[in-house]
C-alpha positions in Angstrom: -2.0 -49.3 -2.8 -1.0 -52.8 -3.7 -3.2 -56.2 -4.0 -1.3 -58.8 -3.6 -3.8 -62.0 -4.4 -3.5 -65.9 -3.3 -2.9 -68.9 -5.6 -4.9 -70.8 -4.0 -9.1 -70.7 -3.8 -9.6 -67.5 -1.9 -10.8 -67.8 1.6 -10.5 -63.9 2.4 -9.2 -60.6 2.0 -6.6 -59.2 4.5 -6.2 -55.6 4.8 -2.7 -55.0 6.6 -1.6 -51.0 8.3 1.6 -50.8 9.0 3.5 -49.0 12.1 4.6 -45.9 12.4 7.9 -44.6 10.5 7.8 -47.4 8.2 6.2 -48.6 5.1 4.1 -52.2 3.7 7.5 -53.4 2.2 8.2 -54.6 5.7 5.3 -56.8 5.7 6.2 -59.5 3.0 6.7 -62.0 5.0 2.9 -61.4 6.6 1.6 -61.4 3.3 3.2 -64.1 1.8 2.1 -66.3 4.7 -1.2 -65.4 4.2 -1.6 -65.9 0.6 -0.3 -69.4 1.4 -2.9 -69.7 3.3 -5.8 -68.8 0.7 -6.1 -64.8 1.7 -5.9 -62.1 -0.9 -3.9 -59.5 1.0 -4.5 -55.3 -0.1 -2.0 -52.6 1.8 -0.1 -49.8 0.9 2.1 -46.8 2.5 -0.1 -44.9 5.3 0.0 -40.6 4.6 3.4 -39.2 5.1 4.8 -42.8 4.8 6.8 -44.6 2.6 5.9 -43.8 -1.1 3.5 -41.4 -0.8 5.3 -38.3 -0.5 7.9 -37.0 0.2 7.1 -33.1 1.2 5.1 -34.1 3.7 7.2 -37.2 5.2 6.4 -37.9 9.4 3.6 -35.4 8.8 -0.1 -35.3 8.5 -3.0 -32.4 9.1 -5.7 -34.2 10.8 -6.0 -38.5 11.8 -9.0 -38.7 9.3 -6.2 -39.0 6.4 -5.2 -42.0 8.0 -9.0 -43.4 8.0 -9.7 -42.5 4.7 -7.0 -44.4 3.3 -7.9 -47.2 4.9 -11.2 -47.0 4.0 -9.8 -47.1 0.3 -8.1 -50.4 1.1 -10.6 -51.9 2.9 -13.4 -51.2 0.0 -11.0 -52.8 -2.5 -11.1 -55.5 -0.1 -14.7 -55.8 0.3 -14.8 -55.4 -3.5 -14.0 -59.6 -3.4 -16.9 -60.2 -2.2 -15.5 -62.8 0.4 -14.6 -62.7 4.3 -12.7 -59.4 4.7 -10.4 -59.1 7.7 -8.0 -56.0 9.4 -4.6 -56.2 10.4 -3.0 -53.4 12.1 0.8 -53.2 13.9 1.2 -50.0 16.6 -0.1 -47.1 14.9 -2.1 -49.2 12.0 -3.7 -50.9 15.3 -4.5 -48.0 16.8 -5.8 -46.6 12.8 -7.8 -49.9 12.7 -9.6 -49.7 15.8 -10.5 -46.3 15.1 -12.2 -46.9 11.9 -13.5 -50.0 13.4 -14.9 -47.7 16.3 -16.7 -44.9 14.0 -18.1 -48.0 11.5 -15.9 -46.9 8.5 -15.2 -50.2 8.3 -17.7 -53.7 8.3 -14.8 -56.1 9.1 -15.4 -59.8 9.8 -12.7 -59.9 12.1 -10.0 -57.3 13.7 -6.1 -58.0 14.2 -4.3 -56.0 16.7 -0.5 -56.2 16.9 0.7 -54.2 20.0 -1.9 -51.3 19.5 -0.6 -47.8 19.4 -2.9 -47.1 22.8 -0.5 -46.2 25.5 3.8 -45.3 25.0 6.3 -46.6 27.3 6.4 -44.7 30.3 9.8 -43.4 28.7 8.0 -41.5 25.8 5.4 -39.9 28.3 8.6 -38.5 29.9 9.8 -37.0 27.3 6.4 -35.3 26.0 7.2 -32.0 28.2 10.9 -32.2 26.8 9.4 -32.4 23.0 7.1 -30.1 23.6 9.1 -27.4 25.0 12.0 -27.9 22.2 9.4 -27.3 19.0 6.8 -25.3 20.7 8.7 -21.8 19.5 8.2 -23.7 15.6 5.9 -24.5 13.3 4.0 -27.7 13.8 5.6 -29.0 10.6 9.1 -28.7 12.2 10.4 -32.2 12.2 12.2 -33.4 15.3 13.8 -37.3 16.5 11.0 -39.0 18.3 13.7 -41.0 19.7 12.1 -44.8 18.2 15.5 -46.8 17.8 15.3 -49.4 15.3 16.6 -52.3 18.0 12.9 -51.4 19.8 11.2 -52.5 16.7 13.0 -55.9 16.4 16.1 -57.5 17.0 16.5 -59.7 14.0 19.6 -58.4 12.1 18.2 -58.9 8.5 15.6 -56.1 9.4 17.8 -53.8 11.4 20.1 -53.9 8.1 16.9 -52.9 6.1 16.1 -50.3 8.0 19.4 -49.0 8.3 19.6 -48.6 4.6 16.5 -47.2 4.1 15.5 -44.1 2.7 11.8 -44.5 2.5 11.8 -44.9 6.4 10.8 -41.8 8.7 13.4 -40.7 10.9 12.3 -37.4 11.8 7.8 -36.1 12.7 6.6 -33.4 12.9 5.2 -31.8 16.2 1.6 -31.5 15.0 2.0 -35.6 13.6 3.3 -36.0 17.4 0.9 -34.3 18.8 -2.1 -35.3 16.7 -1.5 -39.0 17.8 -1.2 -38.8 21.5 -4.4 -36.8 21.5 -5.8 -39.9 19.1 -3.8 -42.2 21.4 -5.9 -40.8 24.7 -9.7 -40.5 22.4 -9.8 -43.7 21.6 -8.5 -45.6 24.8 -11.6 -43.8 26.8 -14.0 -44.5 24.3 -13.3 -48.2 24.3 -17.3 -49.2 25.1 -18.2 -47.8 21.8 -16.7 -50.8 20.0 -18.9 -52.4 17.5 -19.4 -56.6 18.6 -16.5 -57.4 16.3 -14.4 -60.6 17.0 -11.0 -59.2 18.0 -7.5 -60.8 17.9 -5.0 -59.1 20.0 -1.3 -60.0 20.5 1.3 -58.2 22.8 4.7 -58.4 23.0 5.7 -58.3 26.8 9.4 -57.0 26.0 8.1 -54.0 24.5 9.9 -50.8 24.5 7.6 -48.7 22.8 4.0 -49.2 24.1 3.3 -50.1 27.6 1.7 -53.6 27.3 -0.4 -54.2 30.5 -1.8 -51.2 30.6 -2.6 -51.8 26.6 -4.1 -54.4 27.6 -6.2 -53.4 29.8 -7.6 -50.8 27.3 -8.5 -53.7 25.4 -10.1 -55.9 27.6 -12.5 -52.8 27.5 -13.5 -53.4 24.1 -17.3 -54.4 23.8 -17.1 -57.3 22.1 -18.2 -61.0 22.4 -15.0 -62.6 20.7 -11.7 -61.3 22.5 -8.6 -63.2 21.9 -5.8 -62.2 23.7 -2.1 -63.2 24.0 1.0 -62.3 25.5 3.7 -63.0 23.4 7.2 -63.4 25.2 10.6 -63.2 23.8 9.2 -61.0 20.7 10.0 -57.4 20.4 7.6 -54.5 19.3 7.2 -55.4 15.7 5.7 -59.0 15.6 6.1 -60.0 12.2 9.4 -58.6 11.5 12.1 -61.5 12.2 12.7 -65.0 10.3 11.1 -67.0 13.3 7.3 -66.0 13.3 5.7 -69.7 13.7 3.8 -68.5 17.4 2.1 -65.6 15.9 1.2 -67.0 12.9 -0.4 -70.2 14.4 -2.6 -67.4 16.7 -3.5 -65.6 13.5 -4.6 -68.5 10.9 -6.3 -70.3 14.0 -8.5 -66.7 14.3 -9.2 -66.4 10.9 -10.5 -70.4 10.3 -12.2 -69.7 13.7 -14.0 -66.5 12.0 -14.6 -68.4 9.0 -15.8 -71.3 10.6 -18.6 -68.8 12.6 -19.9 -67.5 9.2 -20.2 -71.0 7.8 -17.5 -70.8 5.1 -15.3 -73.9 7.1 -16.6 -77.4 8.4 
């Protein structure tokens, strides 16, 4: 875990998840925009991600590993004693709204960047494929989930990252696979029991890893009073990962003011 705090007189704490097969070293430009902004930000490397092992890389036992991690963060957050906010990209959404959904988290406000709730209709097609090509294996056997960088983003600076990598996960395991479609379906049907918790939600409609309207419409589910919802155009499944990230940021820092603004903390 890493706390990464503002210069400026604090305003919140952030808590940032990041996607699937990557790591938090692909959020610095996130963070650094929101210390500018007066936010401590705390993250770190998910389980089977990144820095935190490497025997167990694109592999986990059970989804509660991801929640109790994030719990971790999110009390080191709290631990401020200021507004404490969530930010999770695809599988860090779908993490966040979980946690969110069982009250592992109190957050002040939640930040959904295309929400790991329903694949492409191209991954659904090629569940019975994966399925039948591991199912004589362990569940640990590692196979290609077939994620290419270009769906993540097209800027070249990050598609050079990632190609260099060796922290990234290229290869899950079929239990990690299976584990979050099953998660995937769980918490898109039990959408009602979401706490009254003010909810940003951005989308990218070029997306070619989650299916975006029908995302959305899992969303628009959530029972909450505060939705805000945008379609982003132009902006491919990783939102924060290119140089040119004006739009979403102007829909983020307006949500947290406006959440700060509720509590009484802005005039």
């Amino acid at each position: 875990m890493w706390k990464w705090e503002t210069d400026k007189q604090a305003r919140g704490a952030v808590v940032v998840i990041h996607d699937m097969m990557e790591h938090h070293e692909y959020y610095a430009q996130v963070i650094s925009q929101l210390r500018n902004s007066g936010y401590h930000v705390i993250t770190g490397d998910l389980p089977g991600h990144g820095q935190t092992t490497r025997m167990n890389k694109g592999h986990i036992t059970d989804f509660t590993q991801y929640l109790d991690r994030v719990h971790e963060w999110h009390e080191v957050a709290r631990a401020y004693r200021l507004p404490t906010f969530v930010l999770g990209q695809g599988l860090g959404g779908l993490i966040a709204i979980e946690a969110v959904r069982q009250n592992l988290i109190m957050t002040d406000g939640l930040i959904l960047l295309n929400p790991l709730l329903a694949f492409k209709q191209s991954f659904i097609n090629r569940k019975n494929t994966i399925r039948t090509s591991v199912r004589t294996s362990s569940d640990a056997s590692r196979f290609d989930p077939g994620i290419h960088f270009s769906y993540l983003t097209e800027d070249r600076k990050f598609l050079d990252q990632y190609e260099n990598d060796e922290m990234l996960v290229r290869k899950v395991s079929y239990h990690w696979y299976r584990t979050v479609i099953n998660q995937m379906k769980s918490t898109a049907e039990s959408m009602d029991d979401f706490p009254d918790v003010p909810v940003l939600a951005m989308l990218s409609r070029e997306n070619d890893i989650i299916e975006p309207h029908l995302t959305a419409k899992y969303i628009k589910q959530m029972n909450t009073g505060e939705l805000s919802f945008h379609m982003l155009g132009g902006i491919e499944h990783s939102i924060f990962q290119r140089e040119q990230t004006a739009v979403p940021y102007y829909h983020l820092e307006r949500f947290l003011s406006a959440q700060l603004f509720r509590i009484g903390l802005l005039k």
